[in-house]
Backbone as JSON, one array per atom type, in Angstrom:
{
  "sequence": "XXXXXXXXXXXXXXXXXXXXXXXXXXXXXXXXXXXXXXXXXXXXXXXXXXXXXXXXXXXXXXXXXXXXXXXXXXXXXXXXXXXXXXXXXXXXXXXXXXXXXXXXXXXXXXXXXXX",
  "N": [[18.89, -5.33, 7.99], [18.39, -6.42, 4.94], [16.51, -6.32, 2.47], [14.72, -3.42, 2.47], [12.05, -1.34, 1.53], [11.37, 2.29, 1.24], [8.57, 4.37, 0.51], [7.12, 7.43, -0.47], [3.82, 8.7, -1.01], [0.74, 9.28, -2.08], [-2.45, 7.71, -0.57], [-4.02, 5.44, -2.25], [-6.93, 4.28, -1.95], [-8.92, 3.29, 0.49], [-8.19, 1.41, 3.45], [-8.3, -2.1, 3.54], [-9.7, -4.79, 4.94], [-8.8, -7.96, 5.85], [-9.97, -10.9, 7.34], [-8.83, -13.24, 9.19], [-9.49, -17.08, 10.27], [-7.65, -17.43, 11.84], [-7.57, -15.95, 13.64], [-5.8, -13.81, 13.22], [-5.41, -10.67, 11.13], [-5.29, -8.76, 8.01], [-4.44, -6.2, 6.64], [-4.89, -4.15, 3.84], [-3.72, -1.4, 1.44], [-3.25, 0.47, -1.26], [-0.61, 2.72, -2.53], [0.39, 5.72, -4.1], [2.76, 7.18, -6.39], [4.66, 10.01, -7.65], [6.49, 9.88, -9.95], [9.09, 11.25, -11.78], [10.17, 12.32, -14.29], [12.09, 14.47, -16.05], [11.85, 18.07, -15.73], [10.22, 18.67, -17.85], [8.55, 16.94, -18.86], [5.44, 15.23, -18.28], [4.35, 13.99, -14.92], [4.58, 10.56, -14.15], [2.64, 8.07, -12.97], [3.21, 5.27, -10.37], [2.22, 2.61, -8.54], [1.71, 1.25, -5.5], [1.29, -1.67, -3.84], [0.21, -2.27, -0.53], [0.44, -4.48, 2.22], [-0.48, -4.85, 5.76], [-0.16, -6.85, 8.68], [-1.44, -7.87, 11.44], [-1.37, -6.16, 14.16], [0.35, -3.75, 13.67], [-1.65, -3.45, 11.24], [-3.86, -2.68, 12.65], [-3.58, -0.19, 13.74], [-3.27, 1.1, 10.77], [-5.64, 1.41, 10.15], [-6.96, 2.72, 11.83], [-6.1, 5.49, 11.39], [-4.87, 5.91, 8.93], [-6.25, 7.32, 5.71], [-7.69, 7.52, 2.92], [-6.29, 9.45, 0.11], [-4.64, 10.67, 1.67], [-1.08, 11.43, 2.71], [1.3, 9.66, 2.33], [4.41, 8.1, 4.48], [5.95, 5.0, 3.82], [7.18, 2.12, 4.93], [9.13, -0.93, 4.39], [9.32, -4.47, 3.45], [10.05, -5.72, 0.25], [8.01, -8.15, -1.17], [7.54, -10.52, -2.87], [4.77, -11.46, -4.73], [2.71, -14.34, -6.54], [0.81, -14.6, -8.26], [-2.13, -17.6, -10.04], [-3.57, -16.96, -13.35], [-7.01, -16.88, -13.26], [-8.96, -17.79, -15.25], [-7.19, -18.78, -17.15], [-4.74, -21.4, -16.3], [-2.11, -21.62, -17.15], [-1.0, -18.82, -17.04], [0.56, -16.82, -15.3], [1.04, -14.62, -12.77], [3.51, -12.31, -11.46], [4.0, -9.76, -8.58], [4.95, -7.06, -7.15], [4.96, -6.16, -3.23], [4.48, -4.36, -0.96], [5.56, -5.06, 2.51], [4.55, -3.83, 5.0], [6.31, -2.31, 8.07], [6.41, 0.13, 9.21], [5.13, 3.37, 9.42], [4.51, 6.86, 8.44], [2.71, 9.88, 8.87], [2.54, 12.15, 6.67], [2.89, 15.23, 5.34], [0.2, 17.03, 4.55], [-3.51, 16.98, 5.75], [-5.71, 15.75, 3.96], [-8.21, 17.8, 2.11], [-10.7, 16.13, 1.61], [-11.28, 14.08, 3.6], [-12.7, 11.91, 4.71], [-13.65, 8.81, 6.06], [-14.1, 5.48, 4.33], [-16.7, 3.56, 4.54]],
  "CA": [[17.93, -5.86, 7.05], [18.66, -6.64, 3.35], [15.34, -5.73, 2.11], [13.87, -2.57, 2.97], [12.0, -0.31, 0.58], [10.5, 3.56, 1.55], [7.79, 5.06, -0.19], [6.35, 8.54, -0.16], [3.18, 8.7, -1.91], [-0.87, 9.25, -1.42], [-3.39, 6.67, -0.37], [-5.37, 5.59, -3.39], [-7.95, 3.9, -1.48], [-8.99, 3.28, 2.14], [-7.55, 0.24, 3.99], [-9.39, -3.02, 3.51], [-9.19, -6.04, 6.7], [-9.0, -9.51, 5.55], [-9.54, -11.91, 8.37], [-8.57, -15.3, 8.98], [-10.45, -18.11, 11.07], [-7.11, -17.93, 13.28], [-7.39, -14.69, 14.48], [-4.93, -12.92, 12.16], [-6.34, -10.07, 9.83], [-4.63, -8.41, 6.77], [-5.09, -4.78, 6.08], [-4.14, -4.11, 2.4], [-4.16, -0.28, 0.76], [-2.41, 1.08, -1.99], [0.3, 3.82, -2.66], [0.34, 6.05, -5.67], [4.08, 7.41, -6.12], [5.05, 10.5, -9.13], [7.59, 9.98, -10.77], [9.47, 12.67, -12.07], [11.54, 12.08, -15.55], [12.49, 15.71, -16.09], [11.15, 19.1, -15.62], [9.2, 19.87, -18.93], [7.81, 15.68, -18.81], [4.2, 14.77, -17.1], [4.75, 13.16, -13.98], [3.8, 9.2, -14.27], [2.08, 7.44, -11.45], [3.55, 3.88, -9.95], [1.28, 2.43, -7.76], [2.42, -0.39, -4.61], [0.47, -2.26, -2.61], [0.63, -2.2, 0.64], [0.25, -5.24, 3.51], [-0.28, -4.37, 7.21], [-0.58, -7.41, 9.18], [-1.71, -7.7, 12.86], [-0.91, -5.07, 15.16], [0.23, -2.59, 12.63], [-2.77, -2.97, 10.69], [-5.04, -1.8, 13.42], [-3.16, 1.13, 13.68], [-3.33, 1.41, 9.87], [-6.98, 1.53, 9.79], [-7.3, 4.05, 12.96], [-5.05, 6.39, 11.03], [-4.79, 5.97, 7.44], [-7.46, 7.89, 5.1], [-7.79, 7.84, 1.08], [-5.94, 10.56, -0.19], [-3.84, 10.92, 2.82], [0.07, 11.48, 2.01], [2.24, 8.58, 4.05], [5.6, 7.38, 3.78], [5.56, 3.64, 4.35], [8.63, 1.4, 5.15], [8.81, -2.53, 4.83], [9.63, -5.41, 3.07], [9.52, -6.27, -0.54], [7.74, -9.5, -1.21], [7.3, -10.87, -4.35], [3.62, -12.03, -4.65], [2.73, -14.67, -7.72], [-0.71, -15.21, -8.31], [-2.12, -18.03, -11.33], [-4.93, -16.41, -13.84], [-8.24, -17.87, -13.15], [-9.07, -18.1, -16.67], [-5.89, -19.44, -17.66], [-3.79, -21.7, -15.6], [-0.55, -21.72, -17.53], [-0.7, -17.62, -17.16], [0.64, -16.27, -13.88], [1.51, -12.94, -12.71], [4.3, -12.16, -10.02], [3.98, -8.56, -8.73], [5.7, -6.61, -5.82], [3.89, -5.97, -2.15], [5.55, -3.72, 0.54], [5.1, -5.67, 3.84], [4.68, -2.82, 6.19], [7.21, -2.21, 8.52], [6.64, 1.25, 9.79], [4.87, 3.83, 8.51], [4.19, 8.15, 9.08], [2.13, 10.52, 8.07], [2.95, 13.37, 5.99], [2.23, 16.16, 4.38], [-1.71, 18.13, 5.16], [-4.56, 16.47, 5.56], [-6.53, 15.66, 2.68], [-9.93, 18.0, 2.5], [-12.23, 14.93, 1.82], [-11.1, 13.17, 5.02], [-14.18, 10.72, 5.27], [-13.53, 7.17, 6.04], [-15.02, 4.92, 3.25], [-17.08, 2.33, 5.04]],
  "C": [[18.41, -5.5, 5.65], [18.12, -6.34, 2.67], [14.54, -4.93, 2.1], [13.87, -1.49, 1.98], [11.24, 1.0, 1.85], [9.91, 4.13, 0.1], [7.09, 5.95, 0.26], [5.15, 8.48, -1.36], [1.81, 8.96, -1.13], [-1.5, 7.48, -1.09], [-3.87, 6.95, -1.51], [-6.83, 5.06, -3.14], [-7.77, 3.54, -0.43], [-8.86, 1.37, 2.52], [-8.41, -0.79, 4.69], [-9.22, -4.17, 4.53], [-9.55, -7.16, 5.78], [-9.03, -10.38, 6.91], [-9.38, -12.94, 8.34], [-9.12, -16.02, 9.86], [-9.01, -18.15, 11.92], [-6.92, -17.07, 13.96], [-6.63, -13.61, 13.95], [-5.95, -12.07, 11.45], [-4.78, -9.72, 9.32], [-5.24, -7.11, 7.06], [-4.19, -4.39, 4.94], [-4.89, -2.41, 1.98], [-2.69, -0.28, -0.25], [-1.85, 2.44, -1.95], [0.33, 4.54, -3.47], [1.7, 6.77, -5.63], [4.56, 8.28, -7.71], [6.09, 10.32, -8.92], [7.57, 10.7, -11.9], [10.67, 12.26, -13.24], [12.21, 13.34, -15.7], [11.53, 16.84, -16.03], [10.25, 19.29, -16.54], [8.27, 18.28, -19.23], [6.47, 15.94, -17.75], [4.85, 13.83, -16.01], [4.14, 11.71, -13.99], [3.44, 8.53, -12.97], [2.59, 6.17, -11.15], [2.76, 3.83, -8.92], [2.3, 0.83, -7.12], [1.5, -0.36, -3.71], [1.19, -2.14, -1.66], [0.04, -3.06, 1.37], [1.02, -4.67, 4.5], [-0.7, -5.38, 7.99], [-0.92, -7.27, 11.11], [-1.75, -6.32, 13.25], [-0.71, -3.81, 14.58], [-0.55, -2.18, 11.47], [-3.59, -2.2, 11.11], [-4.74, -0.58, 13.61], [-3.43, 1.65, 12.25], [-4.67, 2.15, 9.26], [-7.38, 2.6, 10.85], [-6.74, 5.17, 12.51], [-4.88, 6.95, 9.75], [-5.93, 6.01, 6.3], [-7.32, 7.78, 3.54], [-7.63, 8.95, 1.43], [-5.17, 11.06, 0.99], [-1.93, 10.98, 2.2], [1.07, 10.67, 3.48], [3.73, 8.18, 3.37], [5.79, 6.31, 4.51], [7.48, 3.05, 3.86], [8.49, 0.08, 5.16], [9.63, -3.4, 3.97], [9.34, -6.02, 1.65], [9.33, -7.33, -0.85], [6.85, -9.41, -2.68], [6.0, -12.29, -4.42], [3.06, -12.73, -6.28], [1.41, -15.25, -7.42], [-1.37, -16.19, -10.36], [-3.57, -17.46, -11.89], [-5.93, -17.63, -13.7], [-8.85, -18.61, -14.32], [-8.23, -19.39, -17.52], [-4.59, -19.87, -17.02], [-2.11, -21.51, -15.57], [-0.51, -19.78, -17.35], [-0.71, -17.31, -15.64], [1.57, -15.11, -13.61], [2.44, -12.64, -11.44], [4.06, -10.41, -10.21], [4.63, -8.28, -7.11], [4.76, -5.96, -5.14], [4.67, -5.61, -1.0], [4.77, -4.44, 1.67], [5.55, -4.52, 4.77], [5.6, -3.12, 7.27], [6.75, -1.34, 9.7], [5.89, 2.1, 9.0], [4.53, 5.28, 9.15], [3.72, 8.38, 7.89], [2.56, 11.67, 7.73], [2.72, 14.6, 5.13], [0.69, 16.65, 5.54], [-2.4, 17.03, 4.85], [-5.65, 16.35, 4.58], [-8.37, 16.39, 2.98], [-11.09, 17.07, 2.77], [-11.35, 14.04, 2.57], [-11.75, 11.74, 4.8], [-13.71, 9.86, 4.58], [-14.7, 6.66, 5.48], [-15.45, 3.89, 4.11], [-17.24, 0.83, 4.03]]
}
C-alpha cells in the first residue's frame, strides 16, 4: 500500500454512527496529535479525523472512549466539501480511513461513554 498514515494521539470526542438506508454505518471520531517543535516551545495540537466504516466501526464504538490514547492506521483521503453559504467557496481537508487501530497508553480516569 502507497498510502498509509499512523497516528498516535488522544480521542477528542466519542465515536459518532452515521447510518445509511443500505445497511452501511460510518463511525467518525477525532485524533488530537502534539507536536513537538523543540524543547523550550509549547507543544501545538493537530487534530485528524477519523472514518471507521462497517465492521471496524463496531469495534470502534465497543472500544474507543474520549480521552482514550490510540494509535490509528489507514488511508489518507482527501475529503472536499462546498460552503453552504457560499457555493464558489470549498474546503478540501484530510480523513484517515481506518485501517487498524490499538490502544495505548492508561486508561483515561473519566472513562464514561458519552451517549
Amino acid at each position: 500500500m502507497n498510502n498509509q498514515l499512523t497516528v498516535v494521539g488522544h480521542v477528542g470526542q466519542a465515536p459518532k454512527v452515521i447510518s445509511f438506508p443500505s445497511g452501511k454505518s460510518l463511525v467518525k471520531f477525532s485524533v488530537a496529535v502534539k507536536e513537538y517543535a523543540s524543547a523550550n516551545e509549547e507543544p501545538t495540537t493537530q487534530w485528524f479525523d477519523v472514518d471507521a466504516w462497517s465492521g471496524i466501526g463496531e469495534r470502534v464504538l465497543k472500544t474507543i472512549t474520549r480521552g482514550r490514547e490510540v494509535l490509528v492506521t489507514g488511508r489518507c483521503i482527501l475529503e472536499t466539501y462546498t460552503s453552504k453559504e457560499d457555493s464558489n467557496h470549498t474546503v478540501t481537508k484530510p480523513v484517515i480511513r481506518l485501517l487498524s487501530f490499538h490502544l495505548v497508553g492508561k486508561k483515561p480516569q473519566d472513562s464514561n461513554r458519552e451517549s
